[in-house]
N, CA and C of each residue as an Amber inpcrd file, in Angstrom:
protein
   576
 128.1610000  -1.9920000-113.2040000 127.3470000  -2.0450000-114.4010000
 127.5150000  -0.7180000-115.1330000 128.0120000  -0.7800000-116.3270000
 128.1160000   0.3580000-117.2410000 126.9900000   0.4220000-118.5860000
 126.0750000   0.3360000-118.1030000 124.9360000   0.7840000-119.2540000
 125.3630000  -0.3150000-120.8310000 125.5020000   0.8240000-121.6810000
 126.1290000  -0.3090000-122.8160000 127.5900000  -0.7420000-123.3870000
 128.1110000  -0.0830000-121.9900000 129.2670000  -0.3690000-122.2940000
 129.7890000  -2.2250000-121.6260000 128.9530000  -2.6780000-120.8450000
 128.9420000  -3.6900000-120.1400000 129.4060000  -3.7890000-118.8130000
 129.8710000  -4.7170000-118.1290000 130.5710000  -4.7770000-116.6530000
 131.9090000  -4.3460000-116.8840000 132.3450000  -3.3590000-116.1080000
 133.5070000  -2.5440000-115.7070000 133.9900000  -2.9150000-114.4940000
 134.9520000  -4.1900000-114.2920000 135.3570000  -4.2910000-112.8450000
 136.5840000  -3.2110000-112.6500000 136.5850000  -2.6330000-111.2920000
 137.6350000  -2.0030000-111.2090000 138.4080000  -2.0340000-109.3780000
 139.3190000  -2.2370000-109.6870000 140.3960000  -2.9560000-108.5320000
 140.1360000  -1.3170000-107.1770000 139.5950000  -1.2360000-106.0690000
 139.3980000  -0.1470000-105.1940000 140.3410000  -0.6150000-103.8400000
 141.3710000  -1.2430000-104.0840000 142.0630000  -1.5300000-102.8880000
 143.1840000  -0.3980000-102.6910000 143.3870000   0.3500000-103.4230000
 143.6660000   1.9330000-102.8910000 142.7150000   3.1340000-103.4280000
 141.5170000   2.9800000-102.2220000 140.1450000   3.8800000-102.7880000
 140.8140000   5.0400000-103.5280000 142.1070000   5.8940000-103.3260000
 142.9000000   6.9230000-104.0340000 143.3150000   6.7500000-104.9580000
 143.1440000   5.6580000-105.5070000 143.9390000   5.1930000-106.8860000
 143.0450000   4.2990000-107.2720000 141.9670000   4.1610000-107.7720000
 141.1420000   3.1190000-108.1310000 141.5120000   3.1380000-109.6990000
 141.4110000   1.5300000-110.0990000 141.8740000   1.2120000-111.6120000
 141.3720000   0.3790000-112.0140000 141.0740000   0.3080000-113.5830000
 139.8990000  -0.4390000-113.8270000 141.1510000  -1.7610000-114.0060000
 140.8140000  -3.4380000-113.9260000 140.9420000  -4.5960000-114.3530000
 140.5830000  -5.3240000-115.2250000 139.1880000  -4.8550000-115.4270000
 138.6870000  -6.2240000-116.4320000 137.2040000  -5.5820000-117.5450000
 136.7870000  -5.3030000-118.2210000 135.6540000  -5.1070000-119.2880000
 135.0610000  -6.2090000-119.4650000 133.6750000  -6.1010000-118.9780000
 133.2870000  -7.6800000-119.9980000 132.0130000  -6.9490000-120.6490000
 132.0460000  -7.5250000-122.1060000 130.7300000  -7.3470000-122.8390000
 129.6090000  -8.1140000-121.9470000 128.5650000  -7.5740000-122.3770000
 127.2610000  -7.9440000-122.0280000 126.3050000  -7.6320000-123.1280000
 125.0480000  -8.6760000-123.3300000 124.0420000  -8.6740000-125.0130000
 123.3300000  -7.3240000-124.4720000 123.1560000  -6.9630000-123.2260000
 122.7410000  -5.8430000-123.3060000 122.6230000  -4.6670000-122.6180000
 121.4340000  -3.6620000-121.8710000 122.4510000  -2.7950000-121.0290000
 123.1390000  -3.2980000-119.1320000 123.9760000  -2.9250000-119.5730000
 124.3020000  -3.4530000-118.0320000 123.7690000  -2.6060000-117.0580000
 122.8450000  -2.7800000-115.6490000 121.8990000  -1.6390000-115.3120000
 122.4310000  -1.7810000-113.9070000 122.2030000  -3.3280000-113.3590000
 122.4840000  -3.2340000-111.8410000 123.1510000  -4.5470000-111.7020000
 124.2270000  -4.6300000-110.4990000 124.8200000  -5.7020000-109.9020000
 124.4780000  -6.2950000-108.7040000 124.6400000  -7.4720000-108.0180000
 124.7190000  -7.8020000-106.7380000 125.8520000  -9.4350000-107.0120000
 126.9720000  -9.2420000-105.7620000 127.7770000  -9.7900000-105.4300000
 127.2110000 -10.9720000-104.2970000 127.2580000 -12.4680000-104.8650000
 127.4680000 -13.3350000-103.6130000 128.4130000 -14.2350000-103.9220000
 129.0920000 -14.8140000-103.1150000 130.6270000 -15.4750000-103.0840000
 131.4050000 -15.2370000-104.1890000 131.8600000 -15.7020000-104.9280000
 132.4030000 -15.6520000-106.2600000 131.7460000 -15.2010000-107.3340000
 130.1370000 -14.6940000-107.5060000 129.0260000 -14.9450000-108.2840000
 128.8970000 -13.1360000-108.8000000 128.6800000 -12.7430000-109.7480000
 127.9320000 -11.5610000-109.9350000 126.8370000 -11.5500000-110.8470000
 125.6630000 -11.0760000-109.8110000 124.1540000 -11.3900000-110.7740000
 124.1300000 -10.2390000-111.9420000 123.8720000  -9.9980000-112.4260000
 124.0110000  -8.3440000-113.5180000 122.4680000  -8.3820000-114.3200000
 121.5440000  -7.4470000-113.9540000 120.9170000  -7.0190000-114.4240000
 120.9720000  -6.5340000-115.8870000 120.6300000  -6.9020000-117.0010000
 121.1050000  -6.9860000-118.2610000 119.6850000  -6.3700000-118.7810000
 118.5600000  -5.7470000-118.3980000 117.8380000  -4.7900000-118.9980000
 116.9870000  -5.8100000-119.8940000 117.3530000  -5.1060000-121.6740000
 116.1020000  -5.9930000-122.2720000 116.6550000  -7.3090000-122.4700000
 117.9410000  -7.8630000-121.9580000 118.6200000  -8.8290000-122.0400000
 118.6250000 -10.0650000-120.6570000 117.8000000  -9.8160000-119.9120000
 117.4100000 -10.4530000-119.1050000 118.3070000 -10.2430000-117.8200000
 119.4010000 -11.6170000-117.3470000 120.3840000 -11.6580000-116.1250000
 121.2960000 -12.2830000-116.8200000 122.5510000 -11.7780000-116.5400000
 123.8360000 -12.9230000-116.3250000 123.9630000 -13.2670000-115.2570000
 125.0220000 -14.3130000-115.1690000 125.2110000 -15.2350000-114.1530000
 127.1050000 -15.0370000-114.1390000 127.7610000 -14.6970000-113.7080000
 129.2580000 -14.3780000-114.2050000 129.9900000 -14.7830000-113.5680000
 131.2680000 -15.8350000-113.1360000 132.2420000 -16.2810000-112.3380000
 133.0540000 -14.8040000-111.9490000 133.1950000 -14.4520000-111.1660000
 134.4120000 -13.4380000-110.9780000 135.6820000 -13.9920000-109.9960000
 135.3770000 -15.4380000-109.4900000 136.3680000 -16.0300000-108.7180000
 138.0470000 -15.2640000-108.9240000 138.5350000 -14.8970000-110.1630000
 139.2910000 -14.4450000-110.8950000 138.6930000 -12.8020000-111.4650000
 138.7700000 -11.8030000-111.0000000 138.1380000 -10.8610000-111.2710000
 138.7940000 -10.3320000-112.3060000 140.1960000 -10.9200000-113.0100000
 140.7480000 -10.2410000-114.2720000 140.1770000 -11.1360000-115.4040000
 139.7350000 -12.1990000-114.9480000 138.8910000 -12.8650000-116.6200000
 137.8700000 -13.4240000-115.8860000 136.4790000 -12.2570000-115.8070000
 135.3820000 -12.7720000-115.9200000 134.7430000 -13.9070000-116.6330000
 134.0160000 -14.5040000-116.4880000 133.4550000 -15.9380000-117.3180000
 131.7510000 -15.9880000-117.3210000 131.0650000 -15.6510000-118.0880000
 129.6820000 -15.9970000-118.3700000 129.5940000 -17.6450000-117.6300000
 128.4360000 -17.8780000-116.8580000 128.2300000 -18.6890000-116.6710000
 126.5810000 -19.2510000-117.1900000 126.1260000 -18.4370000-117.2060000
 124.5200000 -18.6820000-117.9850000 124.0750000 -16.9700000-118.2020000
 123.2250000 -17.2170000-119.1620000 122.2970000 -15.5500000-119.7290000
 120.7980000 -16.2270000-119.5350000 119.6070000 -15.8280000-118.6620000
 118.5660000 -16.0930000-118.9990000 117.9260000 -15.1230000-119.4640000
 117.0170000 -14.9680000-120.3010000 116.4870000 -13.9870000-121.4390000
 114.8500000 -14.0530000-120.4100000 114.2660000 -12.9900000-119.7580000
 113.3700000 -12.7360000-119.5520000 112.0480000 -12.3160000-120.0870000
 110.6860000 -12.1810000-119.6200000 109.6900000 -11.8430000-120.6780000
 109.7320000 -10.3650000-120.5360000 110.5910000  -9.5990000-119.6780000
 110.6680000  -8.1150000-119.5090000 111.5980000  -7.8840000-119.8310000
 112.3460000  -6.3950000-118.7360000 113.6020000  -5.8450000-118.7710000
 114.0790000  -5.7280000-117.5760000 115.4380000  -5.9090000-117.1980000
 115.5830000  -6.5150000-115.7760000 116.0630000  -5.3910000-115.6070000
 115.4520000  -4.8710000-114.6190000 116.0080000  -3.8210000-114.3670000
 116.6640000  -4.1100000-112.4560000 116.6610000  -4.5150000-111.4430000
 117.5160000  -4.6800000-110.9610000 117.5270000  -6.1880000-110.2620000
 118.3320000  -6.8890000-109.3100000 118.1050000  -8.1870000-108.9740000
 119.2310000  -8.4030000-108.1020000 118.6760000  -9.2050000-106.8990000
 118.9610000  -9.3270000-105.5810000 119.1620000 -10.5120000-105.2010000
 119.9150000 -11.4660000-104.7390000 119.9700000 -12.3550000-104.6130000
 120.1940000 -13.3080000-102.7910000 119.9210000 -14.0690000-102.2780000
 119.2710000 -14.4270000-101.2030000 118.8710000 -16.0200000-100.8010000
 120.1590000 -16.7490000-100.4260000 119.2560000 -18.1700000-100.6000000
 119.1810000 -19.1060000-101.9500000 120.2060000 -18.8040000-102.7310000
 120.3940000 -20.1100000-103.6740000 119.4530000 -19.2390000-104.4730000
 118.2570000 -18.1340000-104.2850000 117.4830000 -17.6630000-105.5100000
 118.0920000 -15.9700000-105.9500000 117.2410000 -15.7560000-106.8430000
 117.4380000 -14.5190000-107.4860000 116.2250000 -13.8500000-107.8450000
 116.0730000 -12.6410000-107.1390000 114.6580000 -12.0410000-107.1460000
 114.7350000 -10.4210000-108.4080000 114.1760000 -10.8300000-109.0810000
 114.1310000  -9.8800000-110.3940000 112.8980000  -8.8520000-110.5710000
 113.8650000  -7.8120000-110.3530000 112.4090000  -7.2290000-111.0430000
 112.3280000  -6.3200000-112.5850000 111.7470000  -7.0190000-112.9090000
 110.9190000  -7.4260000-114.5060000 110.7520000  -6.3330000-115.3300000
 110.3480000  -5.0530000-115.1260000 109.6590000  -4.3660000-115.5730000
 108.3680000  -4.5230000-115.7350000 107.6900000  -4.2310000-117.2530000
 105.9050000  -4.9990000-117.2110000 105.7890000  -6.2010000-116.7350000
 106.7800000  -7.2240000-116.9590000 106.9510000  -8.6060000-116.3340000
 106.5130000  -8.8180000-114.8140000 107.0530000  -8.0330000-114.1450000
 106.4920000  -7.3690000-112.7710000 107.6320000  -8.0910000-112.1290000
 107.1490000  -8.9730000-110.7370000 108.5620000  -9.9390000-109.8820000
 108.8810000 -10.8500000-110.3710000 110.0870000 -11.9150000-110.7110000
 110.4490000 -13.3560000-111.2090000 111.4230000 -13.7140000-109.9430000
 111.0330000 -14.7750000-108.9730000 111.8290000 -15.5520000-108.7200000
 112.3870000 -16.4550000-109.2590000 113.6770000 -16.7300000-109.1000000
 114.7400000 -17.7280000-109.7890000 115.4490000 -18.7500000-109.1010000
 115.2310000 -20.1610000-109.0260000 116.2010000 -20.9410000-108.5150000
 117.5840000 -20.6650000-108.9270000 118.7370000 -20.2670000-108.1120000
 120.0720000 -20.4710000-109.1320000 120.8970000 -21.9110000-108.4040000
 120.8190000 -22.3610000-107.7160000 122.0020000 -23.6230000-107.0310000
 122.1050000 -24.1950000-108.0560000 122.0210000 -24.1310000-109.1750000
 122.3210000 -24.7990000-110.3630000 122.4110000 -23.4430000-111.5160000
 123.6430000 -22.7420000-111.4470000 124.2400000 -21.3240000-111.6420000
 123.8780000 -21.5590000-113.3430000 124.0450000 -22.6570000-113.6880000
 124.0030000 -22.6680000-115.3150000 122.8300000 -22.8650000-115.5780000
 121.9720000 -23.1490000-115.1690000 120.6350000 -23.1510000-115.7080000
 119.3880000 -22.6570000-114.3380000 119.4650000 -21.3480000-114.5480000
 118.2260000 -21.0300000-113.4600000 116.7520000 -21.3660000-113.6800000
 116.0580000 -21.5040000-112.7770000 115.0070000 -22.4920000-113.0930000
 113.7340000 -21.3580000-112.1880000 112.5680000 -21.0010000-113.7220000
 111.4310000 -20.0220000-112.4480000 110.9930000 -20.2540000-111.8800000
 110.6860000 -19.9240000-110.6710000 110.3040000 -20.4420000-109.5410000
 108.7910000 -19.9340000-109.2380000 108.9770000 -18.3890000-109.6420000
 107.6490000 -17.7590000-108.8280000 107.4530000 -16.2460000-109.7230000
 106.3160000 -15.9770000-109.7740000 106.0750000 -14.4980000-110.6570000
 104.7830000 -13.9170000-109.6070000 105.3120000 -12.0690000-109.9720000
 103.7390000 -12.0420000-109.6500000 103.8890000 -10.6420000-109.9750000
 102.6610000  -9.8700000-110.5660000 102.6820000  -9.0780000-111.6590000
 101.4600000  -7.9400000-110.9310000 101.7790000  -6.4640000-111.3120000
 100.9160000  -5.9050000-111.6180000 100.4630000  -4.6040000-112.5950000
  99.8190000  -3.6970000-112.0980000  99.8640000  -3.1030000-113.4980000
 100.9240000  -2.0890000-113.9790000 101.4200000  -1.7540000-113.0510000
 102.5980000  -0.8590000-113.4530000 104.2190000  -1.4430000-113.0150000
 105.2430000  -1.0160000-113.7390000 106.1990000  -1.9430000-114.2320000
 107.1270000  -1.6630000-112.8450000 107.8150000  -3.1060000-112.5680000
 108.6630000  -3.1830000-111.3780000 110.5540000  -2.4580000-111.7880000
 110.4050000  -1.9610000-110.7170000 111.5420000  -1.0140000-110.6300000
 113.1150000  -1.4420000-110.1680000 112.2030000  -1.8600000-108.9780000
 113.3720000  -2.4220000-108.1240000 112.9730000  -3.6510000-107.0080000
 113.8710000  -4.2930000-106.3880000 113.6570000  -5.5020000-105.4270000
 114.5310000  -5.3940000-104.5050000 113.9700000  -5.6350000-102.6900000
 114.8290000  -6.0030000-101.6950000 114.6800000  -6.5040000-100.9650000
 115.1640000  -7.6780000-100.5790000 114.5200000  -8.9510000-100.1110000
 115.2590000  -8.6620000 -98.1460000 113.8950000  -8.7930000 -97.8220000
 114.2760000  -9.0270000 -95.7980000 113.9810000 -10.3190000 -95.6890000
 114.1990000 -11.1970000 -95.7730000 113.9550000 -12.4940000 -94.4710000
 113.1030000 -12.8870000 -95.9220000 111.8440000 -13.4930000 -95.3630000
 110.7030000 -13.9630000 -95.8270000 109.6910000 -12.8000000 -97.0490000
 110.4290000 -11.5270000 -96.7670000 109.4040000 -10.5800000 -97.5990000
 110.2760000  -9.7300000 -98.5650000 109.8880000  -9.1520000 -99.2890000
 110.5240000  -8.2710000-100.4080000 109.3380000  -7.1150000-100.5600000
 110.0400000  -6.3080000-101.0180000 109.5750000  -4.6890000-101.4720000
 109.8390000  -4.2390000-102.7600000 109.1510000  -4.5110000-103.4390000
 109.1000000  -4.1180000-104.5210000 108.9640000  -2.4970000-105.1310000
 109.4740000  -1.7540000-105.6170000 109.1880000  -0.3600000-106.2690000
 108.4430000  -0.6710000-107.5050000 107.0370000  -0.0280000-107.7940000
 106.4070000  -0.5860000-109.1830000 106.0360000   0.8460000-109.1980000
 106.7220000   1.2860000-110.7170000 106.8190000   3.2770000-111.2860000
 105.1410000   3.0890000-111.1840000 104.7980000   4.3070000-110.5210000
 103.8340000   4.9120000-110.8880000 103.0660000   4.2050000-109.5730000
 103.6670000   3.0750000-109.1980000 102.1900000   1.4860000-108.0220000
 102.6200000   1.8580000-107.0500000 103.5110000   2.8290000-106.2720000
 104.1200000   2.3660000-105.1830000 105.0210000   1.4190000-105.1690000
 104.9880000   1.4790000-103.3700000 105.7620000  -0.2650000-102.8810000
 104.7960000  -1.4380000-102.5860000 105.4240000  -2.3180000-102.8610000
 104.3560000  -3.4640000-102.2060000 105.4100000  -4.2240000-101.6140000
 104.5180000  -4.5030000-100.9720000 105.2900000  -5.3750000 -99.3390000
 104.6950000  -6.8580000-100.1360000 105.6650000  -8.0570000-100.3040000
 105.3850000  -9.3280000-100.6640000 105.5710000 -10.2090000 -99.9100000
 104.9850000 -11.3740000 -99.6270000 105.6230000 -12.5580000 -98.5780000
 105.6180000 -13.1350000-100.0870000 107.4220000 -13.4560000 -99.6790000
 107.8950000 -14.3000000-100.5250000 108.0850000 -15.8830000-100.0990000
 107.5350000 -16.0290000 -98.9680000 107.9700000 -17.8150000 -98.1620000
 107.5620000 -18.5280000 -99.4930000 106.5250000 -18.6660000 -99.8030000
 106.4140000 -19.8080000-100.9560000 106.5740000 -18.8500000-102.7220000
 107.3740000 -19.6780000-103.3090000 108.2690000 -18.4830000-104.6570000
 107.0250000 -19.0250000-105.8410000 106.6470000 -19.9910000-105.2740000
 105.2960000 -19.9830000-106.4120000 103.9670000 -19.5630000-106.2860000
 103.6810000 -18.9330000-104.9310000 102.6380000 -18.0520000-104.6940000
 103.3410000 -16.7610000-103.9500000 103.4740000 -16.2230000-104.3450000
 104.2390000 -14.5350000-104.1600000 102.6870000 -13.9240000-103.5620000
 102.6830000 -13.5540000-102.3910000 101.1340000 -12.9220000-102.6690000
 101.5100000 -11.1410000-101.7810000 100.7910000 -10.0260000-102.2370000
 101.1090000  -8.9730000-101.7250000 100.1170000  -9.0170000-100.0770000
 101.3010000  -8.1460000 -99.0870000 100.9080000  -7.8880000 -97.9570000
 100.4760000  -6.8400000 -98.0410000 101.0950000  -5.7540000 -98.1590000
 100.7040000  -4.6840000 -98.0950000 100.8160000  -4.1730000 -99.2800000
 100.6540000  -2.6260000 -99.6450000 100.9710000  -1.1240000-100.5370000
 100.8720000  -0.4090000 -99.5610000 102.2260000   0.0800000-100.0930000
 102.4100000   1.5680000 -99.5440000 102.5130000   2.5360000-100.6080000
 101.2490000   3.4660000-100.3110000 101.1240000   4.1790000-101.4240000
 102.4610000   5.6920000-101.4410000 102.9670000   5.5700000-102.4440000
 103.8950000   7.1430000-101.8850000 103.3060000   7.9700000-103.0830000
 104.0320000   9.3340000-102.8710000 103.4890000  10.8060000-103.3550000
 103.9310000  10.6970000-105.2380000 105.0990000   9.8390000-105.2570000
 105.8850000   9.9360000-105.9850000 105.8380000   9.0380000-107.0620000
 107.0390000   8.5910000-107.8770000 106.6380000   7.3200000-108.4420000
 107.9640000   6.8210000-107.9200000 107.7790000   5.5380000-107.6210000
 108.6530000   4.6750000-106.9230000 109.6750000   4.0910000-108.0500000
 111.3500000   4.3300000-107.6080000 111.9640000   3.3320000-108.4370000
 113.0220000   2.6840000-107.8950000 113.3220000   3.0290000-106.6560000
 114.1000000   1.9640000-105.8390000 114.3070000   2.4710000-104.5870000
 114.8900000   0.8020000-103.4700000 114.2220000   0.8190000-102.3360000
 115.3410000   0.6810000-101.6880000 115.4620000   0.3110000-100.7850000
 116.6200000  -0.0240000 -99.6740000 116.2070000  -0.1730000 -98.1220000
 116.7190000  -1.0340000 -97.4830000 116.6390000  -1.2140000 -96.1900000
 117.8450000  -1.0680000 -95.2870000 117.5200000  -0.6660000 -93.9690000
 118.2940000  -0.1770000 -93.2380000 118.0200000   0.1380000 -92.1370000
 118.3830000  -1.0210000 -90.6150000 117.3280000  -0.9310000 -89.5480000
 116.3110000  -1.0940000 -89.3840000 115.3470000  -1.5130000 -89.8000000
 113.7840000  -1.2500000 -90.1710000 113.4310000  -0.1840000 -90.3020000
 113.8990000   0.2970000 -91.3360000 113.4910000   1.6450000 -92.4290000
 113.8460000   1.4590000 -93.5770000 113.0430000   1.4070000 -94.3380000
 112.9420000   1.5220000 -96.0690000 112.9710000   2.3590000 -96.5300000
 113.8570000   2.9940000 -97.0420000 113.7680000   4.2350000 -97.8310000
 113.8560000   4.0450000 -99.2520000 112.7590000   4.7480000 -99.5590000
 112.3720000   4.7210000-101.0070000 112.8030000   5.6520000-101.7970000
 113.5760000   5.6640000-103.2080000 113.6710000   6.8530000-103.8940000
 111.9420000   7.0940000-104.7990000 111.4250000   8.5970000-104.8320000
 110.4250000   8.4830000-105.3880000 110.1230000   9.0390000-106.5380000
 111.3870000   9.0710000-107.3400000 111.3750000   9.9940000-108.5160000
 111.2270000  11.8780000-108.3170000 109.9330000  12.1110000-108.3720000
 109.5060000  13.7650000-108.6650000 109.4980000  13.9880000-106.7320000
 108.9230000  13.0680000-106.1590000 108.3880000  13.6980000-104.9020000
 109.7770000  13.2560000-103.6910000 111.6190000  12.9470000-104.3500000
 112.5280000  12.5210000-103.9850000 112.8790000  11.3490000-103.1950000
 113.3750000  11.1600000-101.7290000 113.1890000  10.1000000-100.5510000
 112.2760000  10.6920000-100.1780000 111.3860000   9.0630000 -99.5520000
 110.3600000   8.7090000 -98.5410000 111.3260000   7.4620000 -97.6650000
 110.3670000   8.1370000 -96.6390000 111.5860000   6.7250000 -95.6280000
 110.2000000   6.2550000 -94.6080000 110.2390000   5.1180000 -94.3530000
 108.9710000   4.3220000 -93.7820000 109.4530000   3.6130000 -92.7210000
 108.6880000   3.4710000 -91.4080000 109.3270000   2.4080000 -90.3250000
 108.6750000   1.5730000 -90.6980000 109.2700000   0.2640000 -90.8610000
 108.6710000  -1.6880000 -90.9980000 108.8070000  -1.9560000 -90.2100000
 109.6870000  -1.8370000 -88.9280000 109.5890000  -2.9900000 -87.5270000
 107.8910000  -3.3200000 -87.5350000 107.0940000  -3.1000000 -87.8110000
 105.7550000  -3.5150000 -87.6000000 105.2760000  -4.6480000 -88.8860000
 105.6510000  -5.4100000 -88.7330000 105.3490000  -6.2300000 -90.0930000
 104.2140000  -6.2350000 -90.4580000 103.1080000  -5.8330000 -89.8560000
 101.8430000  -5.1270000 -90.4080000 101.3790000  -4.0580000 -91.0190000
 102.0450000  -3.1460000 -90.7730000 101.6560000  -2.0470000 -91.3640000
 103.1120000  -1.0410000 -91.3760000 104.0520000  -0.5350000 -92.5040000
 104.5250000   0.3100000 -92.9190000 104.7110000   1.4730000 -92.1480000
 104.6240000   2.6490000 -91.0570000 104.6560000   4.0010000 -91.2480000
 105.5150000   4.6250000 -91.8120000 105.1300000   5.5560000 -92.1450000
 105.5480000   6.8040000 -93.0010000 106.3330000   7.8920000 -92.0020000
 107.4960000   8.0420000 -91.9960000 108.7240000   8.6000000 -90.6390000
 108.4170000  10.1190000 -91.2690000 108.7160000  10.4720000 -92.8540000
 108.8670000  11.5920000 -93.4880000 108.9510000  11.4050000 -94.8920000
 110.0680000  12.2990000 -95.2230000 110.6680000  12.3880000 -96.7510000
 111.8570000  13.8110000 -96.9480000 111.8550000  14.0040000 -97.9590000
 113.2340000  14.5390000 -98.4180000 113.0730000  15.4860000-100.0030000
């Protein structure tokens, strides 16, 4: 994802020589990607998601644009869905098994704007600037309901998992990293 310049694929099969292949416009900024089979989801900002064939990674192909009530700022995909996070919009789940027309599935909102999304199993973690994380059970996509908050020092804008540890970037107050093996309760390992 290249901001406004759009999707920049570039060929890394000699990491020493990496070269770009293919440019594709996008309506708007290109912010974040995620790859499943042939598919690239692209976070498109105030432009919602594309949906993009890369089967052929030298002529990308739009396959659907859905226009969101936010700004997508990044999106994860998991299971035929696509988990967005919104900005003020807050979370949007998305049916995609039907790539050309995604269908909403599930929202759930709060007061400060969603950052980022990363989906484990049944739950997702949301980064909301300024809210923390919130721990979501996502099993049913039309009742999203929060498990936990984890409050951090910082303002939260994206997450990652790894082992059962989440490490959070936190803006001003940098990484926080949390143990989850406890699906109840979060601890707090340190920070950075």
């Amino acid at each position: 994802a290249d901001d406004d310049n759009g999707l920049l694929i570039i060929d890394v099969t000699d990491p020493n020589n990496p070269r770009p292949i293919a440019n594709f416009d996008t309506p708007g900024l290109a912010y974040a990607v995620t790859l499943q089979d042939n598919y690239l989801y692209l976070a498109d900002h105030g432009e919602g998601f594309q949906i993009i064939d890369i089967s052929d990674p030298r002529l990308p192909k739009r396959i659907s644009s859905v226009k969101t009530k936010g700004k997508v700022w990044a999106i994860q995909v998991q299971n035929e869905r696509a988990y967005i996070a919104d900005d003020q919009n807050g979370i949007v789940i998305y049916a995609i098994d039907n790539k050309q027309k995604p269908v909403e599935l599930g929202h759930y909102k709060e007061n400060h704007a969603a950052e980022d999304i990363v989906v484990n199993g049944n739950r997702a973690y949301a980064a909301f600037f300024n809210g923390g994380v919130s721990v979501l059970d996502i099993s049913q996509a039309d009742r999203i309901r929060r498990l936990e908050k984890i409050h951090t020092p910082g303002a939260s804008r994206a997450v990652h998992i790894e082992n059962d540890r989440l490490w959070i970037s936190d803006w001003q107050a940098g990484i926080q990293i949390y143990d989850i093996s406890n699906a109840r309760h979060a601890l707090r390992l340190g920070g950075y």
